[in-house]
N, C-alpha and C positions, 0 to 999 in steps of 0.2 A: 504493500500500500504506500510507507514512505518511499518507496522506490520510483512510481507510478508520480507520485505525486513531482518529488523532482523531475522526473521529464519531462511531466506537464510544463512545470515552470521554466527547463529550457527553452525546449521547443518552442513556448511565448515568446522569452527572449531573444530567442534568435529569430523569428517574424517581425518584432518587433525593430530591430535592428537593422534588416535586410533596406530600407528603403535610405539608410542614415549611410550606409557602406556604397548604395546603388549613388548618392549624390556626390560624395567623395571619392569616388569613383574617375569625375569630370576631369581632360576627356576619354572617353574607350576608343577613340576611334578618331582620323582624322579632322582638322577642323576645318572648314569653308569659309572664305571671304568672298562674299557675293559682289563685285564690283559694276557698278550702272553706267560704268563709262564704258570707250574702248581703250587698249591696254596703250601705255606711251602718253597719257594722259597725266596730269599733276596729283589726282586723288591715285591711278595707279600704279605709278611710281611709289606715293609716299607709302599705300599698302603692303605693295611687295616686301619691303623696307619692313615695315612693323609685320609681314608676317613671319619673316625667316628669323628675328628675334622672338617673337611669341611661339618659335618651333621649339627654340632652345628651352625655351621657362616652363610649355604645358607640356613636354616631354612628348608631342605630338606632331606630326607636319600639319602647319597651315596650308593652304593650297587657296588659291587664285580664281574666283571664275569670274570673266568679264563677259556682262549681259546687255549689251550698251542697248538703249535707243526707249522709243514708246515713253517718252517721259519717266523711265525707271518704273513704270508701272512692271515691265516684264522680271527685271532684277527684284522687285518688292517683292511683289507674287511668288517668287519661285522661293526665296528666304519662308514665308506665309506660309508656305503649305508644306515643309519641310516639320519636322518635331522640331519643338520647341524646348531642345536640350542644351542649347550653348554649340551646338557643334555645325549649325548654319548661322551666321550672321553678316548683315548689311551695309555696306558701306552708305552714309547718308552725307548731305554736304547741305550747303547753305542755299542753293539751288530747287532740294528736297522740298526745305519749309515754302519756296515761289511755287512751286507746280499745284501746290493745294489749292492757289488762288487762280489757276489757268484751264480749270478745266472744272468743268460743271459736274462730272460723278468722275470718282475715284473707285475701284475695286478695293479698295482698302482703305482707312483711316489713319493718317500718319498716327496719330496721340496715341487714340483707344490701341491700335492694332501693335506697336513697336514699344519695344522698352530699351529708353538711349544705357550706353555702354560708360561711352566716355569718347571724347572727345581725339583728335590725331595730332591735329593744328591749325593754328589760323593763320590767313592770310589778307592784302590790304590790295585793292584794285591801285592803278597807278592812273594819273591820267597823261597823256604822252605826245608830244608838240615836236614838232619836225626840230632837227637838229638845228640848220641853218634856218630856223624861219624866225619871226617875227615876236613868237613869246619866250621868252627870258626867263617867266613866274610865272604866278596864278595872277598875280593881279595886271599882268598883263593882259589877258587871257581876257580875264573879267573885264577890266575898260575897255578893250576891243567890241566886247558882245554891247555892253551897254551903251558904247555912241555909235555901234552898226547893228540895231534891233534888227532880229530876222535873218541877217548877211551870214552867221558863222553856221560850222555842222560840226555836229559833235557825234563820234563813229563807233560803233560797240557793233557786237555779234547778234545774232537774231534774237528779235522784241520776244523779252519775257524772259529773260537770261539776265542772270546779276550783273552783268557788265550793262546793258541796255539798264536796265531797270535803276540802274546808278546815275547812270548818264540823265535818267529822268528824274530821279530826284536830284540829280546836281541844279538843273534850271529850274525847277520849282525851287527849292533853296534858297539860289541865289538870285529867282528873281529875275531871270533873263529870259529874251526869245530868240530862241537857237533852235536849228532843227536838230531832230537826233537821227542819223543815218544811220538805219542796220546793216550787216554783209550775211553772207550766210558760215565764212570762215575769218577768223582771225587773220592769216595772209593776205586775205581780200581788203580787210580793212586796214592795216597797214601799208598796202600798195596806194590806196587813196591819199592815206598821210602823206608819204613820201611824195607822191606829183602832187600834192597843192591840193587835190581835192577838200579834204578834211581838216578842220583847223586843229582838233584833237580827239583820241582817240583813250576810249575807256578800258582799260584790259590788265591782266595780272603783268605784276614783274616778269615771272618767269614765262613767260611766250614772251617778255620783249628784251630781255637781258643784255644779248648778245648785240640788239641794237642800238641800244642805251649804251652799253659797254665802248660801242665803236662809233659812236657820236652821230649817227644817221637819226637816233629820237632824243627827247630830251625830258626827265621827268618832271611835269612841274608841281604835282602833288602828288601824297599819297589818299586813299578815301577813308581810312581808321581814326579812329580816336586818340591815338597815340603814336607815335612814329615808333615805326618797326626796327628790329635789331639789323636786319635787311636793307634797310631804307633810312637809316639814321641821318644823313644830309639831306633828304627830299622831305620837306615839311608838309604836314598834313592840309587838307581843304578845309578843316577847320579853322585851325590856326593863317590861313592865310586870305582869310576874309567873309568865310562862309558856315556863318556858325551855327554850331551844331549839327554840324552834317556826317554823316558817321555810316559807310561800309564794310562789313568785317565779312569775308569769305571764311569758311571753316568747312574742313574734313574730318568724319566722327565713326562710329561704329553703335551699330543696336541691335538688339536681335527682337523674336520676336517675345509679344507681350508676357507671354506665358512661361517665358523662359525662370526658372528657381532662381529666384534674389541671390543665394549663395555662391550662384555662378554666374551671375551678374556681377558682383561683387568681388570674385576671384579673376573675370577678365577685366576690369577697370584697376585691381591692382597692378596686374601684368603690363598692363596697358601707362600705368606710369611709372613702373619700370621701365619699358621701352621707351618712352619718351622723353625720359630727365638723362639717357644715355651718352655721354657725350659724342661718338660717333654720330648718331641718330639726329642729335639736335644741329651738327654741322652739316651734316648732307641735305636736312629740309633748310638750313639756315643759304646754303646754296642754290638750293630750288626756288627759293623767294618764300620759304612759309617759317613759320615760331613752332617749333614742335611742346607741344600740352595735350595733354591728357585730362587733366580735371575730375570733376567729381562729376555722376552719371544724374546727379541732379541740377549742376549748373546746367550739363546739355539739355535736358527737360525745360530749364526756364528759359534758354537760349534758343530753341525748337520752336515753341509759344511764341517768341518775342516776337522772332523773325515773319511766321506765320502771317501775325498780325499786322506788322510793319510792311511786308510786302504787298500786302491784299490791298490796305490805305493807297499805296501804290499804283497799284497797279487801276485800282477805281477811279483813281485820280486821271491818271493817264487815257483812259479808257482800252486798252487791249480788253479786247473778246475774248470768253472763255468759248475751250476748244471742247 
């Protein structure tokens, strides 16, 4: 009988146990970075990067899948319908939080459906003035447009993309009438810059480095709140006449909703480990991005913010949802 009885009370505890061992467990089995760009990209660069160090720390291979196109609905989806163990996750960017406001039904819910990770890094749009032309600054720039209303263009990638959508709040901001020129590729709009077409053009460091570098563009702001460790001589569009005007691009990681807090919590430490690395923080430091990680609740209130900020945006503007 007392025999009987201890078994019972094993056999409890080891049921009992069995789900506490199944979560400590994380990961069994390869993990997935679902990436919504195509690869050669700036978010898939900096992944690759964070994932062959997160192979070292979960004792697992990360692995790569780039699902480019369809507004990331297709990269979303396929993270979505995967189990929600930790071992599919998302690359999201500051792009993610514009698309909510670009399209009238969504297959998914960024907020309810996704649980943010932690953050990769951020980054600060540049705005960029032909080497040899005519602006010097921003408030070059600015008196131009304000004694020639109407006369300048201001050039970004296709309407509804953080570079456009900056370029739109640059003129509402500051209060000018300028057109905003879309292209459908960054080269395109760059080739405008350089022949005179465009007076300036809205776009990351890093797709213009090499021509900043070699005196063909010239930066004359950055679009963040802060000057970057990147960009420490090119003073921001705040500080240079246009205040309170503030774009911060960022690269993040989330998986989905239902993913166990514990392993949510166990990739965002990994995930600043990876990122306070000094190798890690020089090569995005080169890229033109701040490598951070953060806590998986600033990304949550930074997700919201943007959300909201861009919708105001883009209603302003008037872009039709697709």
């Amino acid at each position: 009988m007392l025999n009987r009885r201890y078994l019972s009370l094993g056999l409890l505890a080891s049921c009992v146990s069995r789900p506490t061992f199944a979560q400590a467990a994380f990961p069994e089995r390869p993990v997935k970075l679902v990436v919504p760009f195509a690869p050669g990209g700036l978010a898939d660069i900096t992944f690759r990067l964070v994932g062959e160090k997160l192979s070292v720390l979960l004792g697992k291979q990360v692995v790569i899948e780039n699902i480019p196109g369809a507004g990331g609905f297709a990269a979303a989806s396929s993270v979505l319908r995967a189990k929600p163990d930790g071992h599919t996750l998302l690359v999201i960017a500051n792009g993610t939080a514009i698309t909510k406001s670009l399209f009238k039904t969504m297959p998914f819910d960024l907020v309810r459906d996704l649980a943010p990770v932690s953050f990769a890094a951020y980054f600060d749009l540049v705005l960029l003035a032909k080497g040899d032309g005519p602006y010097k600054s921003l408030a070059d720039l600015l008196s131009a447009a304000r004694q020639n209303p109407g006369k300048l263009n201001f050039g970004s990638i296709n309407p509804g993309s953080t570079q456009n959508l900056s370029a739109e709040l640059f003129k509402t901001s500051a209060r000018l009438d300028a057109a905003v020129v879309p292209f459908k590729t960054t080269p395109e709009a760059f080739t405008a810059l350089l022949s005179g077409s465009l007076d300036v053009v809205f776009e990351s460091y890093a797709a213009a480095r090499s021509l900043v570098d070699g005196g063909q563009m010239r930066a004359l702001a950055s679009t963040g709140s802060k000057r970057s460790g990147y960009l420490l001589l090119v003073p921001t569009v705040n500080e240079s006449g246009v205040p309170g005007y503030d774009v911060t691009g960022w690269n993040a990681l989330a998986a989905p909703a239902a993913t166990p807090p514990e392993v949510v919590a166990l990739l965002n430490r990994h995930m600043n480990t990876v990122m306070n690395m000094p190798d890690v923080k020089k090569r995005l430091l080169d890229l033109g991005t701040d490598a951070y990680a953060g806590t998986a609740e600033e990304l949550r209130i930074r997700l919201n913010a943007d959300i909201a900020k861009w919708a105001a945006v883009i209603k302003q503007v008037g872009i039709a949802q697709q």
